[in-house]
C-alpha positions as CSV (number, residue, x, y, z in Angstrom):
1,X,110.0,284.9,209.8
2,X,111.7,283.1,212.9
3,X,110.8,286.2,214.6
4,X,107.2,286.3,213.7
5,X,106.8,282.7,214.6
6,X,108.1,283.7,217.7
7,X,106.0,286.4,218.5
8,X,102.7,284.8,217.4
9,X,103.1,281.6,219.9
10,X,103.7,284.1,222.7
11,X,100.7,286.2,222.0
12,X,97.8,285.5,224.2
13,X,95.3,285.3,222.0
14,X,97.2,282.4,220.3
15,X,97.5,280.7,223.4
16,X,93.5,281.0,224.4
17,X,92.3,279.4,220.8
18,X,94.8,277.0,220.2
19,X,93.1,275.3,223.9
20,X,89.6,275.3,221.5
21,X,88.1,271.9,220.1
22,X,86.8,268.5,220.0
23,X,87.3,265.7,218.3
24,X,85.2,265.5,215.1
25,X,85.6,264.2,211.4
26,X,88.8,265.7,209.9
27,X,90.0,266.6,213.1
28,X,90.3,263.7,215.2
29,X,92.7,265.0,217.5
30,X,90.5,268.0,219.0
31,X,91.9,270.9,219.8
32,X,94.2,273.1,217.8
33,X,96.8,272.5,219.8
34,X,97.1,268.7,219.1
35,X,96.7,269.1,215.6
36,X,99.5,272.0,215.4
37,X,102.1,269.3,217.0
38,X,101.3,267.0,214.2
39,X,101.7,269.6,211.4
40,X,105.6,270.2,213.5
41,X,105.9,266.6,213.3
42,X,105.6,266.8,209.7
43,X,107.2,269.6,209.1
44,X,110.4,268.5,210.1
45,X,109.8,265.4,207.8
46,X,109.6,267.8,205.1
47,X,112.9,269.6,206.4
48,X,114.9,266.0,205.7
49,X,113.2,266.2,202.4
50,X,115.6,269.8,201.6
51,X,113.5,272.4,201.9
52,X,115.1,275.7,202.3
53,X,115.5,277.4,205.9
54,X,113.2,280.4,204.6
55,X,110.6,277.7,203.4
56,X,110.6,276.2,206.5
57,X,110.0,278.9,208.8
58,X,107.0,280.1,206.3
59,X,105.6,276.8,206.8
60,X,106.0,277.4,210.6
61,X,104.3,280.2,210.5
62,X,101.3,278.7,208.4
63,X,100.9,276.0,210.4
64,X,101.0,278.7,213.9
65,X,98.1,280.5,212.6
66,X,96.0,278.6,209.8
67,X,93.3,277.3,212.5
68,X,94.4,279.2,215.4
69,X,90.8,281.3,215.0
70,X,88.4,278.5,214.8
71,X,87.3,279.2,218.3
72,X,86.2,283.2,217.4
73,X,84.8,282.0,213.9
74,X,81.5,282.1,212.8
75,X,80.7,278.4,212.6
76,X,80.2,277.0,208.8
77,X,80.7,280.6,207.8
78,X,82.4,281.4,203.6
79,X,86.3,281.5,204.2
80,X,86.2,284.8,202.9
81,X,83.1,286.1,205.0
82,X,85.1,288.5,207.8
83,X,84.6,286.3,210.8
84,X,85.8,282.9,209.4
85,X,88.2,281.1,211.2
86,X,90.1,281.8,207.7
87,X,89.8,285.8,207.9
88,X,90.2,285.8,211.3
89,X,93.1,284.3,211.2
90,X,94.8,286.7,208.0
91,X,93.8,289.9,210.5
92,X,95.8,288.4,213.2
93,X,98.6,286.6,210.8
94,X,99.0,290.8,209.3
95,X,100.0,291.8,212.7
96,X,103.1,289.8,212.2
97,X,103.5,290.2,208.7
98,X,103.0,292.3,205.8
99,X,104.0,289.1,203.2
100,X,100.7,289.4,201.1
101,X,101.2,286.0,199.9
102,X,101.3,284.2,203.0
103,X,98.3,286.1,204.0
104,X,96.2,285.0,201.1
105,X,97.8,281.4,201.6
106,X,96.1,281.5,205.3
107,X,92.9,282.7,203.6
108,X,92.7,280.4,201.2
109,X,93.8,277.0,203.1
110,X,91.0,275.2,202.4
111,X,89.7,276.4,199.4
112,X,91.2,272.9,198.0
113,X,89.1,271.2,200.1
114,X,85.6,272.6,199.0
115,X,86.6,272.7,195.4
116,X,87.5,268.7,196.2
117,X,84.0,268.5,197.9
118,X,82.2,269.9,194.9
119,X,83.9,267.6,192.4
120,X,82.9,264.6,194.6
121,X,79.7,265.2,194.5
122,X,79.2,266.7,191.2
123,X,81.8,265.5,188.8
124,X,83.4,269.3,188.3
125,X,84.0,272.2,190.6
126,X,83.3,276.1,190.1
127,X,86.1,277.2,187.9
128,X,86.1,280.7,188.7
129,X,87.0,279.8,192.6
130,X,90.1,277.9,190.9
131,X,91.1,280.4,188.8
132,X,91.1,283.0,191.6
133,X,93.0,281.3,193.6
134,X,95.6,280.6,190.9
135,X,95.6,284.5,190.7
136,X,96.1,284.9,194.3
137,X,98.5,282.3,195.8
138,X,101.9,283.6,194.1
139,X,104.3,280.7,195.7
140,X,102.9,277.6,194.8
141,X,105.7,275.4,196.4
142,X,105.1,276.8,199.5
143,X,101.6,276.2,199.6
144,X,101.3,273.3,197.8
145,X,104.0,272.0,200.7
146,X,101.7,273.4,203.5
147,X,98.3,271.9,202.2
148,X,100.2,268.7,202.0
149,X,101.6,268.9,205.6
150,X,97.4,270.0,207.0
151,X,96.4,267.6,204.6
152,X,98.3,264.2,205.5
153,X,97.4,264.9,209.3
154,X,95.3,262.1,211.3
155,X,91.8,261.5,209.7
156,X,92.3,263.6,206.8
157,X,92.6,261.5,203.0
158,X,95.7,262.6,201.5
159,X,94.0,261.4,198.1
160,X,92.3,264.7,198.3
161,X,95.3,267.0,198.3
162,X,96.9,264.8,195.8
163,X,93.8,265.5,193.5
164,X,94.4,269.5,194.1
165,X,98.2,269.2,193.6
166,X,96.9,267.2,189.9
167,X,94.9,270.0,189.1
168,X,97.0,272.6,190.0
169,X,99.8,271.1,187.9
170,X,97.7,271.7,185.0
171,X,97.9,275.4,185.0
172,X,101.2,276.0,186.9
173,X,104.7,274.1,186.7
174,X,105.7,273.4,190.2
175,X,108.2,271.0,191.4
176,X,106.6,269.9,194.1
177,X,103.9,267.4,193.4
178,X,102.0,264.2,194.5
179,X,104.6,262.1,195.4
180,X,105.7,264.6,198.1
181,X,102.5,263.0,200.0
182,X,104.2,259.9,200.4
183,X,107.2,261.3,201.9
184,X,105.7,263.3,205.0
């Protein structure tokens, strides 16, 4: 994976897109670029916490590609319509890789978030979304440690990922879980 990360931050179309953005709500550091250092900063946080060297290198990878597409997406557009930033960046992440779960991982990033929005508003959230996602995300350390590094950046309310990594633990036994916010 060390050599995937390496290739990706070399490409040149990672290097054009991670230059894109403003500040805004959620992202108060502007552009992709800013907001990856913070995710490294965090990441080696996590390291000191034990993760394993292959964890840490997935995470490396996640945090490399996860927005790097925002700047081709279609704006406001479903995560799982083809030119999201999200699908976007899966096509460019399966140059790199042929790790299916990692791919769905960098589709799915923020499902968490919108199922969070929905129950904010609403008092519930559409099941079905959840469920699939419990059908697709096969390592749920891994990405339960990656929404907790994008989710714990600047301007981002970590109580939200903690409420995912609650209702996650409901339906799958991880060992990774809300306090893990506290320590990044």
């Amino acid at each position: 994976m060390k050599s995937a990360v390496e290739q990706v931050i070399s490409d040149p179309r990672y290097l054009k897109n991670i230059e894109y953005g403003k500040p805004r709500p959620g992202h108060p550091e502007g552009k992709v670029r800013y907001h990856i250092a913070e995710l490294e900063e965090k990441l080696h946080s996590m390291k000191a916490m034990g993760i394993s060297e292959e964890q840490y290198w997935k995470l490396k990878f996640l945090i490399h590609v996860h927005d790097t597409f925002k700047a081709e997406a279609v704006p406001n557009s479903m995560i799982t319509h083809p030119d999201s930033h999200a699908s976007l960046a899966r096509n460019f992440a399966s140059e790199f890789t042929d790790d299916v779960d990692l791919l769905n991982m960098i589709q799915y990033h923020d499902v968490n978030f919108a199922l969070w929005k929905q129950f904010r508003a609403t008092g519930s959230y559409d099941a079905q979304r959840f469920s699939d996602l419990l059908e697709a995300i096969i390592d749920w350390e891994l990405f339960l440690m990656f929404l907790i590094l994008d989710g714990s950046t600047s301007g981002k309310d970590p109580a939200k990922t903690g409420w995912f990594i609650n209702e996650v633990g409901k339906y799958k036994k991880t060992f990774v879980d809300e306090s893990w916010l506290l320590r990044v």
